[in-house]
C-alpha positions in Angstrom: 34.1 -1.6 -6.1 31.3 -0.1 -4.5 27.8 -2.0 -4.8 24.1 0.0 -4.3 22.0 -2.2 -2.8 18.1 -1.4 -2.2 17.7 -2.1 1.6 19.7 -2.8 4.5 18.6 -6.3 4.9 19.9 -7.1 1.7 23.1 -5.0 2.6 23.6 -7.0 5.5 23.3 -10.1 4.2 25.8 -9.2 1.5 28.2 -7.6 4.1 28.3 -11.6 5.8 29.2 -13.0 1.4 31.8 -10.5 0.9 34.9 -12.5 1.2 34.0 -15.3 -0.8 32.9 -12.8 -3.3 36.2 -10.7 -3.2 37.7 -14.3 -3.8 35.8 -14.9 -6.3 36.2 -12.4 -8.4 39.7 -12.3 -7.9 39.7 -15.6 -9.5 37.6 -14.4 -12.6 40.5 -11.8 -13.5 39.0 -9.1 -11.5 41.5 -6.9 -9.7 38.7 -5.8 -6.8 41.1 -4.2 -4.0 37.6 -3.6 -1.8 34.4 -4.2 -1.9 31.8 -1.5 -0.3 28.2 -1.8 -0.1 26.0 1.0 -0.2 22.1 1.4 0.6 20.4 3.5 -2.3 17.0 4.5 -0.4 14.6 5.3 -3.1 11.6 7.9 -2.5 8.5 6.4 -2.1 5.7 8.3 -3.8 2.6 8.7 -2.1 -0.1 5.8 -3.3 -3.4 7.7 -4.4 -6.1 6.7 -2.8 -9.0 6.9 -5.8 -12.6 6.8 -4.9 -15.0 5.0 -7.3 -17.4 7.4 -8.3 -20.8 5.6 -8.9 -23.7 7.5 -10.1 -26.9 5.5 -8.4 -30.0 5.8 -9.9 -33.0 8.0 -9.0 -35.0 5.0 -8.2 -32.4 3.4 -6.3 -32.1 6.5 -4.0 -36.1 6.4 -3.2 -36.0 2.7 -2.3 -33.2 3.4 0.3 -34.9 6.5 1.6 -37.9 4.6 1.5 -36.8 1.5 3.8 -34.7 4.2 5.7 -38.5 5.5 6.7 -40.1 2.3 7.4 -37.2 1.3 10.3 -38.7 1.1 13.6 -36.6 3.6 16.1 -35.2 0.6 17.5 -31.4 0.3 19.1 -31.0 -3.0 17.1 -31.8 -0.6 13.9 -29.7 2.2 14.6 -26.6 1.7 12.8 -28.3 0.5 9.7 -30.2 4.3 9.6 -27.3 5.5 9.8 -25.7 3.9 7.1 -28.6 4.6 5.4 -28.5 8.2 6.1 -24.7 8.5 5.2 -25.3 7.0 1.5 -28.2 9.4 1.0 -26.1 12.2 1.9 -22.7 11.0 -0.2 -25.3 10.4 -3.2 -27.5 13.5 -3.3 
């Protein structure tokens, strides 16, 4: 009897129950000579990453390049122009 199992963990683990299942089935009317466990790897398909596209309004665009203006050229407000300037460019 050969048994597909769908990890080696799980093969393991059945590998340490084979004898009382052997028994067990010889018990149940089963005539089981041997027992083999096989691992049956499945592919694993790439996961898709999908981006959300989201259309933001005219207005919306003005008010960030607006308050992307007014920053002071501060250190403390770099990264937030930055982000700033990043959206503007993914959105125009």
């Amino acid at each position: 009897m050969t048994i597909g199992v769908p990890n080696a963990a799980l093969a393991a683990k059945l590998k340490q129950q084979l004898p009382k299942l052997q028994e067990s089935l010889l018990q149940r009317g089963w005539q089981v000579n041997a027992i083999r466990i096989k691992v049956q790897v499945r592919k694993i398909g790439e996961k898709t990453i999908r981006q959300k596209e989201i259309e933001m309004p005219n207005k919306a665009l003005s008010a960030f390049e607006e308050l992307r203006n007014s920053l002071d050229k501060s250190p403390g407000n770099q990264a937030l122009t930055e982000a700033l300037n990043n959206l503007l460019k993914r959105h125009r």
